[in-house]
C-alpha positions as a Markdown table, in Angstrom:
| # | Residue | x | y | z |
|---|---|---|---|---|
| 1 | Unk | 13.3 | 99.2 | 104.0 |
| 2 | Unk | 12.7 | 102.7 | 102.4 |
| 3 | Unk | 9.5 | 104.6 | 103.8 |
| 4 | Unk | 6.2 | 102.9 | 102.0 |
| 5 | Unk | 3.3 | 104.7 | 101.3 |
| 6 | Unk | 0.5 | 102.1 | 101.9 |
| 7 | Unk | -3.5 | 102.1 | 101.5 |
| 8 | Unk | -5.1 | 99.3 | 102.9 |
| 9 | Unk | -8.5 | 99.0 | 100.5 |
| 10 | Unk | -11.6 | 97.9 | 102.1 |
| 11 | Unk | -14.2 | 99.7 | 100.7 |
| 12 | Unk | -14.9 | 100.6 | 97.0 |
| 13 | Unk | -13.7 | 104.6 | 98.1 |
| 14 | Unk | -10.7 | 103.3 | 99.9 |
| 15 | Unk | -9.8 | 100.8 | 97.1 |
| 16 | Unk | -10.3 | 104.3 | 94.2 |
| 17 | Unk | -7.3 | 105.9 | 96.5 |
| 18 | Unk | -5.2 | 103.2 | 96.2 |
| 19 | Unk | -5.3 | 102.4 | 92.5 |
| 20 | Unk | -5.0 | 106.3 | 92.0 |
| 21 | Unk | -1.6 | 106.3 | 94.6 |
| 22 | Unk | -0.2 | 103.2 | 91.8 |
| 23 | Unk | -1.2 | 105.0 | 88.7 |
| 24 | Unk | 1.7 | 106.5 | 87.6 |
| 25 | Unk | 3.3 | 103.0 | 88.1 |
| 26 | Unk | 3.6 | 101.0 | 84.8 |
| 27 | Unk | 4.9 | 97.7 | 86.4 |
| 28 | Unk | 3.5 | 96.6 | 89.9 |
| 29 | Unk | 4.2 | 94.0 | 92.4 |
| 30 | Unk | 1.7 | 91.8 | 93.3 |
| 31 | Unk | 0.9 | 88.9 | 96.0 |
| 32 | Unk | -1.5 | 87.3 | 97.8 |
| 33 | Unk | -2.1 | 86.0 | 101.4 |
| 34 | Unk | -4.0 | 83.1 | 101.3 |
| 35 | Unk | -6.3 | 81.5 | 103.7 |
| 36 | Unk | -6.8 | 78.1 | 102.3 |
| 37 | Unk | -4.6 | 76.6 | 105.0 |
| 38 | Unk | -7.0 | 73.7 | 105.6 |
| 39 | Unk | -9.3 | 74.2 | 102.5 |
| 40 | Unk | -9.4 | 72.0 | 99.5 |
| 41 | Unk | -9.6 | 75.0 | 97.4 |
| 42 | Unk | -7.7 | 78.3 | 97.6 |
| 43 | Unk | -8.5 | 81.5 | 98.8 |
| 44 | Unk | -7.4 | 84.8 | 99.0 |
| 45 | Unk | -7.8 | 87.0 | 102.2 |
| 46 | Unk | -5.4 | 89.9 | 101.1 |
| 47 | Unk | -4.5 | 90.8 | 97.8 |
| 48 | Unk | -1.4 | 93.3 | 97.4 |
| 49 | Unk | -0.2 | 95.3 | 94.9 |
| 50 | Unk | 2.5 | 98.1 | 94.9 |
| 51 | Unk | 6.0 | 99.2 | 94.0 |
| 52 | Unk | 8.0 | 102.5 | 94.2 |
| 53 | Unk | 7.8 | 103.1 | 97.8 |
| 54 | Unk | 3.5 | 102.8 | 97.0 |
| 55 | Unk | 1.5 | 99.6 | 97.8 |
| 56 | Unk | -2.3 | 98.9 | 98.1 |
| 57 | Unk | -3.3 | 96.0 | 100.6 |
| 58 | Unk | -6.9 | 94.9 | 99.1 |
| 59 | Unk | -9.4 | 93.1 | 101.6 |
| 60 | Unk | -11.1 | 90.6 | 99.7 |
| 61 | Unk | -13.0 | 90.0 | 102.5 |
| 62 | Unk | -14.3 | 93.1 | 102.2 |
| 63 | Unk | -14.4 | 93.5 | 98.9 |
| 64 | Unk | -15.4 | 90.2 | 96.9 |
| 65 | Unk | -15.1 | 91.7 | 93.2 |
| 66 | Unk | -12.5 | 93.6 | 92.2 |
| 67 | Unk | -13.5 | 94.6 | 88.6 |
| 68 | Unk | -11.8 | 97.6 | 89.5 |
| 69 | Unk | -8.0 | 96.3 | 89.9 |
| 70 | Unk | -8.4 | 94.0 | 86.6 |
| 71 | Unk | -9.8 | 97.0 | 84.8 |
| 72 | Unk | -6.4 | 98.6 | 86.3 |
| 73 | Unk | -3.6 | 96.1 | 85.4 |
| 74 | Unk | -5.3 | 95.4 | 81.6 |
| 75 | Unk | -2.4 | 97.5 | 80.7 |
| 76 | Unk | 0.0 | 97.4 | 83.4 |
| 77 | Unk | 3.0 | 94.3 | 84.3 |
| 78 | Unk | 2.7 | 92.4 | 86.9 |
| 79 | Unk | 5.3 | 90.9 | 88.7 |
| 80 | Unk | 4.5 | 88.1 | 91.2 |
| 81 | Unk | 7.4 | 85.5 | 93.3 |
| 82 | Unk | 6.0 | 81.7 | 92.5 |
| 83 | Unk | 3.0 | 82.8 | 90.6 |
| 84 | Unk | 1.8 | 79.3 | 90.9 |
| 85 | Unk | 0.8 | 80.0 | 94.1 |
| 86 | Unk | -1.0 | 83.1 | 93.4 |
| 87 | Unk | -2.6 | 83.6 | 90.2 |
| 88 | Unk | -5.3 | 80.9 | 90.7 |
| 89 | Unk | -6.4 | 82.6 | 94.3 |
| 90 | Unk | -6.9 | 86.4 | 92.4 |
| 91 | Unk | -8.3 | 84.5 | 89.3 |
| 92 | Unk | -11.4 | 83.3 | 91.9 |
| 93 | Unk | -11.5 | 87.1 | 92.3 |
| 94 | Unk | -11.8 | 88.0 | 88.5 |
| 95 | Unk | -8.7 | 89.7 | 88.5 |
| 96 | Unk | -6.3 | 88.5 | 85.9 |
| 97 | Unk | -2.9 | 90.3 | 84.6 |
| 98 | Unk | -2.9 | 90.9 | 81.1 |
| 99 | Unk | 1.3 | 89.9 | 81.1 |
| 100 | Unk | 2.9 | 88.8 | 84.1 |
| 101 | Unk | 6.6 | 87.9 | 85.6 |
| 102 | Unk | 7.8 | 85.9 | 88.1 |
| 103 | Unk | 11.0 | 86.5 | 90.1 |
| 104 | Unk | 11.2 | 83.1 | 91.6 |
| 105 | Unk | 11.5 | 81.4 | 87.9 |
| 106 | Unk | 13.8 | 84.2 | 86.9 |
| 107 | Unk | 16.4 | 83.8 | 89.7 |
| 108 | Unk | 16.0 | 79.4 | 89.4 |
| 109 | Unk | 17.4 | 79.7 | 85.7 |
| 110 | Unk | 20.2 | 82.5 | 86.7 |
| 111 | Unk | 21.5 | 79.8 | 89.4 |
| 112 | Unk | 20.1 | 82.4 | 92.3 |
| 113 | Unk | 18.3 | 81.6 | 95.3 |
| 114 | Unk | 15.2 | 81.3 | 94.8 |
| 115 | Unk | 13.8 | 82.9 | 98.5 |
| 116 | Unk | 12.0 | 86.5 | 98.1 |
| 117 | Unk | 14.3 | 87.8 | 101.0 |
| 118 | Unk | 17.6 | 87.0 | 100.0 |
| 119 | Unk | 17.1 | 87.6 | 96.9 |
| 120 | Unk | 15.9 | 91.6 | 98.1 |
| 121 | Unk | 19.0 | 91.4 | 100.4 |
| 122 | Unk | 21.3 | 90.3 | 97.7 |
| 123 | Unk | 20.3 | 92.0 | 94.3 |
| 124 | Unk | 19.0 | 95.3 | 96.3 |
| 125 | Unk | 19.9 | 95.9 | 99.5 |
| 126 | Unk | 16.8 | 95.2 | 100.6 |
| 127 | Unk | 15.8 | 93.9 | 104.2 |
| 128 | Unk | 12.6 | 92.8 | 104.6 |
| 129 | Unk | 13.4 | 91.8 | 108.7 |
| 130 | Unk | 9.8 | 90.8 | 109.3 |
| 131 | Unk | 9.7 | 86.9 | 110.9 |
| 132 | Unk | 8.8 | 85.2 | 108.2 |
| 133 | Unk | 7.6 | 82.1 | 109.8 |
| 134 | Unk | 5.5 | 84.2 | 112.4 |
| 135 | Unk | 3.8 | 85.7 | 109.6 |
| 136 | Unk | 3.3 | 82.0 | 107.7 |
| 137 | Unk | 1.6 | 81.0 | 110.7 |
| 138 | Unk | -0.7 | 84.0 | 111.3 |
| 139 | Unk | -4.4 | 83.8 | 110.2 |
| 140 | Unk | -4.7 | 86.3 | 107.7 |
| 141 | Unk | -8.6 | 85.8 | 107.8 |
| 142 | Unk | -8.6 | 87.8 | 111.1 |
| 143 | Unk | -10.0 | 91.8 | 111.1 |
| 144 | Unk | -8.4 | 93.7 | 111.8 |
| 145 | Unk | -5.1 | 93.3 | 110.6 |
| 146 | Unk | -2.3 | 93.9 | 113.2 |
| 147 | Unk | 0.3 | 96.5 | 112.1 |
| 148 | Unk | 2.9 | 93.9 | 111.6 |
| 149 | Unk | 0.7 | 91.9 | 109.6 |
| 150 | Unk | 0.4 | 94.8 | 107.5 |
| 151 | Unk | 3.9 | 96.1 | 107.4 |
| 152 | Unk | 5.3 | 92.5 | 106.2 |
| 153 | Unk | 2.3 | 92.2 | 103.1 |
| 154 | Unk | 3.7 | 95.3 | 102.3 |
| 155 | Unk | 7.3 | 94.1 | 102.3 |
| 156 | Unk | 6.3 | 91.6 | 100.0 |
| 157 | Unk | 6.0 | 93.6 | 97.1 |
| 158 | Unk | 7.3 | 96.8 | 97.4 |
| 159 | Unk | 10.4 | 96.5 | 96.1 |
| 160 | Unk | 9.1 | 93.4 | 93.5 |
| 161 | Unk | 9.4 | 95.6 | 90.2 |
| 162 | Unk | 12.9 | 97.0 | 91.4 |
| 163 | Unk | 13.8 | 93.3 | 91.6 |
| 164 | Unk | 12.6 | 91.8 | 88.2 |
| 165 | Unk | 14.4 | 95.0 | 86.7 |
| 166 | Unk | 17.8 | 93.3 | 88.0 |
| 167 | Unk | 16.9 | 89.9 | 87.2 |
| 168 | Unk | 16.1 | 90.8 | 83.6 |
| 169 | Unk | 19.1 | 92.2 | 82.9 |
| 170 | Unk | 21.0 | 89.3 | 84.0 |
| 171 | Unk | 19.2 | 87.1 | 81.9 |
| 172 | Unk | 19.8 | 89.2 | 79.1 |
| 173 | Unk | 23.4 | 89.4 | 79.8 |
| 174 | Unk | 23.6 | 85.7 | 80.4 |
| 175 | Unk | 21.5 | 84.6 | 77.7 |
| 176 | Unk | 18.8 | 83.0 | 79.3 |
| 177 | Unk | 15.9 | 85.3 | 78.8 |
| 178 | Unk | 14.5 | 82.1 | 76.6 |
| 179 | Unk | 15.1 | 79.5 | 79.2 |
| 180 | Unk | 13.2 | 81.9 | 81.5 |
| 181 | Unk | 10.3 | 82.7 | 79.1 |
| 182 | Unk | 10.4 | 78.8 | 78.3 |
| 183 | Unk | 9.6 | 78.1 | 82.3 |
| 184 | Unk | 7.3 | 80.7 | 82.7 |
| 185 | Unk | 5.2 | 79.5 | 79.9 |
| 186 | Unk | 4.9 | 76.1 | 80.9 |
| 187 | Unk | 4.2 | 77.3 | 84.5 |
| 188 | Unk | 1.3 | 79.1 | 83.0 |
| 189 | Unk | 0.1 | 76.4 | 81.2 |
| 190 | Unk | -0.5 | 73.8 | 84.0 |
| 191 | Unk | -4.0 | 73.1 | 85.2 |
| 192 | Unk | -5.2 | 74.4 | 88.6 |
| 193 | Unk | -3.7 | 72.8 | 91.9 |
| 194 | Unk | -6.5 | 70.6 | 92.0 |
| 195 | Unk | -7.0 | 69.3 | 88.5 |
| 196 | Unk | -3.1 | 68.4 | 88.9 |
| 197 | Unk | -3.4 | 66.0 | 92.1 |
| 198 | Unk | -2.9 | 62.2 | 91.2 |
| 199 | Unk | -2.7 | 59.5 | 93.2 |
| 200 | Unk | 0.5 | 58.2 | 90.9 |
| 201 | Unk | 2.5 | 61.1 | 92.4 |
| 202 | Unk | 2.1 | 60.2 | 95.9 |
| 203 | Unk | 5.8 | 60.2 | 97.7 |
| 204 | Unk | 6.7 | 56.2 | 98.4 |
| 205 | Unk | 4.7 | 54.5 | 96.0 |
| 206 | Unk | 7.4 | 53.4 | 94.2 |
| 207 | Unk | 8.3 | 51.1 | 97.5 |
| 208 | Unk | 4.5 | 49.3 | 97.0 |
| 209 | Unk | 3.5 | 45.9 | 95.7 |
| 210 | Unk | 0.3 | 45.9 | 93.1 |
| 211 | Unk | -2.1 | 45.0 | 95.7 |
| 212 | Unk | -0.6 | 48.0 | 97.9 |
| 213 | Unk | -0.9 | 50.2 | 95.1 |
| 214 | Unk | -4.6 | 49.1 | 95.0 |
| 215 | Unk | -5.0 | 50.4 | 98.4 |
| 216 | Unk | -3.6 | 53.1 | 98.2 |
| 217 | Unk | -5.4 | 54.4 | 94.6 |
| 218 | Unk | -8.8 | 53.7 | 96.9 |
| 219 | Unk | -7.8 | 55.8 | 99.7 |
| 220 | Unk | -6.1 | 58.4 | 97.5 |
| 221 | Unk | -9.7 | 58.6 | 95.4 |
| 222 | Unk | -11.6 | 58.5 | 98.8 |
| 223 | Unk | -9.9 | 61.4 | 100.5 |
| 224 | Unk | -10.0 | 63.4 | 97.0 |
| 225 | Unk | -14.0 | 63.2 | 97.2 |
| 226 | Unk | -14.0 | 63.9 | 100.8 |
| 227 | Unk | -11.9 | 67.0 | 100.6 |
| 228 | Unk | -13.7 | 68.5 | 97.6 |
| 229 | Unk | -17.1 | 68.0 | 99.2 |
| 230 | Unk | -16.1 | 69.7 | 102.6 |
| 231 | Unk | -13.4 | 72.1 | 101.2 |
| 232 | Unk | -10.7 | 70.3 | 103.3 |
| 233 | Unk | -7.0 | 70.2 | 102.8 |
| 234 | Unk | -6.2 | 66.2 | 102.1 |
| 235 | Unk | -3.4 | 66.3 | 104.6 |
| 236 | Unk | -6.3 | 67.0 | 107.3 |
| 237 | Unk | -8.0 | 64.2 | 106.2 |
| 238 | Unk | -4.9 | 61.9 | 106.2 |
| 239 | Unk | -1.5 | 63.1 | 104.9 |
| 240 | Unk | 0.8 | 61.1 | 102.0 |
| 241 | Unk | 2.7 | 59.3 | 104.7 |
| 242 | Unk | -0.3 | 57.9 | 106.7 |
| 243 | Unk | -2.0 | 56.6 | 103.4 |
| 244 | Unk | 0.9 | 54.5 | 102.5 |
| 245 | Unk | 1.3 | 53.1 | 106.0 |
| 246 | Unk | -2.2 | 52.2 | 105.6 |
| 247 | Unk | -2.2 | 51.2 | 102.3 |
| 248 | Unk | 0.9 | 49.1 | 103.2 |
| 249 | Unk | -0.8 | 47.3 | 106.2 |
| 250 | Unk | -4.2 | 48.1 | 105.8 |
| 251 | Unk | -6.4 | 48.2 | 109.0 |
| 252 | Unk | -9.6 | 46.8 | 109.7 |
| 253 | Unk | -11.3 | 49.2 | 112.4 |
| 254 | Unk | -11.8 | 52.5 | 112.4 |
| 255 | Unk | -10.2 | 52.7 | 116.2 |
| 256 | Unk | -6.9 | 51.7 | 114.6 |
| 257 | Unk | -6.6 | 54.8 | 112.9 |
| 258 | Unk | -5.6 | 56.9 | 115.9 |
| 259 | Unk | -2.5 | 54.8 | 116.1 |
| 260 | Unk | -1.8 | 54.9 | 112.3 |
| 261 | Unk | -1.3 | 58.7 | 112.5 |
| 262 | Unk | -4.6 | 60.2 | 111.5 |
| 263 | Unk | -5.7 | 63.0 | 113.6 |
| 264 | Unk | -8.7 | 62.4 | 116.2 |
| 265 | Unk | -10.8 | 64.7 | 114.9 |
| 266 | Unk | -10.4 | 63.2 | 111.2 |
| 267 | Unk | -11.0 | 59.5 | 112.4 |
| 268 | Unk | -14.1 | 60.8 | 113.6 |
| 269 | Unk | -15.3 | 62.6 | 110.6 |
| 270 | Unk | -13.7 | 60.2 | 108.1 |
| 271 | Unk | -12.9 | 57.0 | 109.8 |
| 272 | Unk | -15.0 | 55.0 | 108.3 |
| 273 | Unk | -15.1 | 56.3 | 104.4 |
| 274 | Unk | -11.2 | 55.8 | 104.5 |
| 275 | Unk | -12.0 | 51.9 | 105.9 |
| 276 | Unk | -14.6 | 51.4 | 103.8 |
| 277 | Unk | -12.2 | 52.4 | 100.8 |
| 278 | Unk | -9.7 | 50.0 | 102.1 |
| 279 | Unk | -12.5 | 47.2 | 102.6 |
| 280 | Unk | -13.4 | 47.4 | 98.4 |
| 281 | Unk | -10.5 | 47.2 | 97.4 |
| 282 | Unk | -11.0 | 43.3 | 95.5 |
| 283 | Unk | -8.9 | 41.0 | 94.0 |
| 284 | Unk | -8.8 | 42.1 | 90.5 |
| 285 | Unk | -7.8 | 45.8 | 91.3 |
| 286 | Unk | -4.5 | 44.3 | 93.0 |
| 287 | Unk | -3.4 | 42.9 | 89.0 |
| 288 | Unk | -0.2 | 44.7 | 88.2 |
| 289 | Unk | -0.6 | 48.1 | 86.0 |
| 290 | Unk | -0.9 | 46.9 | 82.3 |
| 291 | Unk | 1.3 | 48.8 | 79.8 |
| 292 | Unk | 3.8 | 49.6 | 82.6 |
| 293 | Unk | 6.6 | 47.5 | 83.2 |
| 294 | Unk | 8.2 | 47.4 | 86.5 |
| 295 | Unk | 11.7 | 49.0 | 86.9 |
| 296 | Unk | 15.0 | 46.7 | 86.2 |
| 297 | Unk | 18.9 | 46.6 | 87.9 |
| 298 | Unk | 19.3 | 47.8 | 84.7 |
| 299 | Unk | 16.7 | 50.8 | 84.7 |
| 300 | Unk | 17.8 | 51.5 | 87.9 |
| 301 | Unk | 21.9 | 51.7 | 86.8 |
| 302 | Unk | 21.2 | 54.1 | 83.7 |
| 303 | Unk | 18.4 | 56.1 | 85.8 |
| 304 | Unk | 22.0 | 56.9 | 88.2 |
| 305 | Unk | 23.6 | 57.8 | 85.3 |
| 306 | Unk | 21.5 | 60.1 | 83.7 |
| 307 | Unk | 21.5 | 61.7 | 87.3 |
| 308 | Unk | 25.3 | 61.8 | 87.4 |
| 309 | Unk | 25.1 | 63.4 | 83.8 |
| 310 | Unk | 21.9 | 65.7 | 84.7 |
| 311 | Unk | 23.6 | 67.0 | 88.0 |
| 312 | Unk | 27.2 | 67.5 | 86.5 |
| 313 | Unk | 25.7 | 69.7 | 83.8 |
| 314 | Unk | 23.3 | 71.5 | 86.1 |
| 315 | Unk | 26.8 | 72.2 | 88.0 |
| 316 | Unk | 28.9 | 73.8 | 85.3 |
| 317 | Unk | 25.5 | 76.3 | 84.3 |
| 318 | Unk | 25.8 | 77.0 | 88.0 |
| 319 | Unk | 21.8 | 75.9 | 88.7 |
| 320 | Unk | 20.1 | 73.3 | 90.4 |
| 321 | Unk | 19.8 | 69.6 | 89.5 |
| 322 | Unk | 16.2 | 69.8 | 89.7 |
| 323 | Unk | 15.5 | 72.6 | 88.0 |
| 324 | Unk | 17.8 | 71.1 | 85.2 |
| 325 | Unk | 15.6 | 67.9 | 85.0 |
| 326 | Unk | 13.6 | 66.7 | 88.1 |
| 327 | Unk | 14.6 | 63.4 | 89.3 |
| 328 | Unk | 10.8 | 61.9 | 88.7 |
| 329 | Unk | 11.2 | 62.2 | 84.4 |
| 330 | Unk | 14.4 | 60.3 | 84.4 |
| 331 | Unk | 13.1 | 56.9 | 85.4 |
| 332 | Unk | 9.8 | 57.3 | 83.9 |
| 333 | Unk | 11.5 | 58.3 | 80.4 |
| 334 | Unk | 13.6 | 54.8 | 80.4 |
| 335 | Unk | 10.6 | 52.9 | 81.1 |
| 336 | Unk | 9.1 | 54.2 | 77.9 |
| 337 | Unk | 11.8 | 52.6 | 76.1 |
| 338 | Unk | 12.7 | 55.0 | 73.9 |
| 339 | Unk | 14.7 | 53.8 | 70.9 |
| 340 | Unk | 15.8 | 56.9 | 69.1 |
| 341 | Unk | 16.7 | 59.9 | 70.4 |
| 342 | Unk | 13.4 | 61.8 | 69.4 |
| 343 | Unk | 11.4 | 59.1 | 71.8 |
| 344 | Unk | 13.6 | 59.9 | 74.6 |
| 345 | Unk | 12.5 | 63.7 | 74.0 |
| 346 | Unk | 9.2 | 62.6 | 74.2 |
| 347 | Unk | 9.6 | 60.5 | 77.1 |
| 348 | Unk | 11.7 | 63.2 | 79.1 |
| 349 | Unk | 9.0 | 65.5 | 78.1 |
| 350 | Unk | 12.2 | 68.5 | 79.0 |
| 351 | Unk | 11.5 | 72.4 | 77.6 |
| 352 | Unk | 13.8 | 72.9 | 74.2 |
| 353 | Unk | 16.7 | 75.0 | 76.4 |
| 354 | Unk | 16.9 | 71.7 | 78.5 |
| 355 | Unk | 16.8 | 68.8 | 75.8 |
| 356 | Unk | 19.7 | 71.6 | 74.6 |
| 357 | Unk | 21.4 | 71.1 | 77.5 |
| 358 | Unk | 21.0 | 67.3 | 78.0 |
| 359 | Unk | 19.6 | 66.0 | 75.1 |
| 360 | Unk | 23.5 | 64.6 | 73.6 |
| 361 | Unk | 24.6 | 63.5 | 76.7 |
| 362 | Unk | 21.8 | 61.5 | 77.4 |
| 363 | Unk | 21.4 | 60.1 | 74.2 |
| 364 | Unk | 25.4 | 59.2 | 74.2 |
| 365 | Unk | 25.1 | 57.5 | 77.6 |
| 366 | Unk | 22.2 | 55.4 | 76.2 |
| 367 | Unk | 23.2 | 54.6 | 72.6 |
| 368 | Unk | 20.6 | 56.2 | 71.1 |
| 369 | Unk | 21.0 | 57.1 | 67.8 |
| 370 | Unk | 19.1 | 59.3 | 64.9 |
| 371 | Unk | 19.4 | 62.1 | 62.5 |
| 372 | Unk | 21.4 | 65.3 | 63.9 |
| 373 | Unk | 22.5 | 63.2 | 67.6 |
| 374 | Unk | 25.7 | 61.7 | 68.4 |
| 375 | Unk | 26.7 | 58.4 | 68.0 |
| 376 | Unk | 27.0 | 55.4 | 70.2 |
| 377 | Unk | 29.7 | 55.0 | 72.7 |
| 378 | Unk | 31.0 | 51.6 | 74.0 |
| 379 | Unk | 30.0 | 50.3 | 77.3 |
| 380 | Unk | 33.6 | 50.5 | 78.8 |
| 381 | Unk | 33.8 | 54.3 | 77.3 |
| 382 | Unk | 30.8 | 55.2 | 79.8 |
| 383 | Unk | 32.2 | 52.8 | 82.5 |
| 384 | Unk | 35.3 | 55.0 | 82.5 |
| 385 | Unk | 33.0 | 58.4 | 82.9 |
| 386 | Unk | 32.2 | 59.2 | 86.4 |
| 387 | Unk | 29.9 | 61.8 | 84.4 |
């Protein structure tokens, strides 16, 4: 990596040098390291911000509001990789970009990998060669820093602007500058981390009976309260897996949890609100989910097709499946029942560039029918079509 000028900002003076070594800069990395590990809620415990060989590490810690740096990038671009994972930590801090860009979201919708490292190896030459997994694990609540610490937050968004520079000119030579902005807004606009959680999208609860599904809803609500009221992480508390084992075969002591794969120190602390859950859990919360209909064969057979369709599109833009459609909207889309090709929109709930993509295939496959889509095909037509 070329030779970075950096200013580590822990006081108010130290944090007035760094934002005059960025001035001259008009478009600025940023990132944060968080240290929300096992919190509930996130946190930031570094905050940088650089590009052009310049970079400022901010302490939070040290320095809980930054008026200063959003008074700073009210004018300025700042370019972030996953944004989702960083906005909402230096929003707690009052600092928020007036226009922003994300590098991971750019490279998804150009068919790219989507990791920060190859994508600086591949696009610029750049090699970030810090161990990436070493510095994952590494508590970045600890003072003082160590030098490695510091030379891999630097590395992190150095070279961010020079990046999105190359990445938005290939989507303006491929065309997809509106797919992108079309992602990034709808990243944007979803709720914090928090307000998003639901029990509904716990992994395997597809596999549960109604009354296991009442189970689970009561443990799921349970270790939401516990976590918000002591600022633990849910998987601390119990992760996905463990609830639906328990949810599936429900215990009836607190002891048993140990052996059910919740961690000593949470059966102490939680044992028995997660039992308790379990034990009120009646009757008449185990009645199947009115207004949903459980999935068909038949659901099941056209939910495979649309994947087949979905994934042989996604293959000739050169991108992935998922970011083409996720799996997850296919099956809930056909258990709306849509019967015109404008409730299957609604259903898929897709962004315009992907109903674009999709939209006549799906509505083909399906025999939907309406005003501007295709028409019907026969049964035996999409037998023959390995899609």
């Amino acid at each position: 990596m070329p030779a970075t000028e950096v200013v580590l900002a822990d006081s108010v003076e130290s944090l007035q040098r760094a934002l005059e070594l960025l001035e001259p800069l008009r478009v600025l990395g940023i990132d944060v390291e968080r240290a929300d590990w096992d919190r509930y809620y996130r946190a930031a415990a570094l905050v940088q911000v650089g590009g052009d060989g310049r970079v400022a590490l901010i302490d939070p810690l040290a320095l809980p509001d930054l008026p200063a740096l959003h008074d700073f990038m009210a004018d300025r671009i700042a370019v972030f990789h996953a944004l989702e994972n960083d906005l909402q930590p230096i929003a707690t801090l009052d600092v928020v970009p007036a226009e922003v860009h994300d590098t991971s979201i750019a490279a998804s919708v150009l068919g790219l990998p989507t990791g920060l490292e190859t994508l600086l190896r591949e696009l610029i030459g750049v090699d970030l060669g810090a161990d990436k997994q070493a510095m994952q694990r590494a508590n970045w609540e600890a003072r003082p820093l160590t030098p490695a610490m510091l030379d891999y937050a630097a590395g992190d968004v150095a070279d961010l602007p020079a990046l999105w520079t190359q990445l938005q000119h290939r989507l303006d030579e491929t065309g997809r500058a509106t797919w992108y902005e079309q992602e990034l807004a709808a990243v944007l606009a979803l709720p914090s981390v928090e307000a998003r959680r639901a029990w509904t999208r716990t992994k395997g609860l597809g596999r549960l009976d109604a009354a296991a599904r009442a189970r689970l809803q009561a443990l799921w609500d349970v270790r939401e309260e516990l976590a918000r009221s002591t600022d633990t992480a849910p998987g601390r508390i119990a992760s996905d897996a463990v609830l639906i084992d328990l949810a599936t075969t429900p215990p009836s002591k607190v002891t048993e949890l140990g052996r059910r794969g919740v961690r000593r120190q949470a059966v102490r602390t939680f044992g028995s609100a997660l039992i308790a859950a379990l034990d009120s859990v009646d009757s008449a919360a185990a009645q199947p989910r009115r207004g949903v209909r459980p999935p068909t064969e038949a659901d099941r057979a056209n939910a495979e097709m649309l994947r087949r369709l979905r994934s042989q599109r996604a293959e000739e833009l050169g991108i992935e499946a998922g970011v083409l459609c996720p799996n997850r909207m296919l099956m809930s889309a056909l258990l709306a029942d849509a019967a015109t090709p404008a409730d299957l929109d609604s259903a898929l709930g897709l962004r315009p560039w992907q109903w674009e993509q999709l939209g006549a295939a799906f509505c083909e496959a399906l025999d939907l029918q309406g005003p501007g889509r295709p028409a019907a095909v026969t049964a035996e037509a999409r037998n023959t079509d390995d899609g």
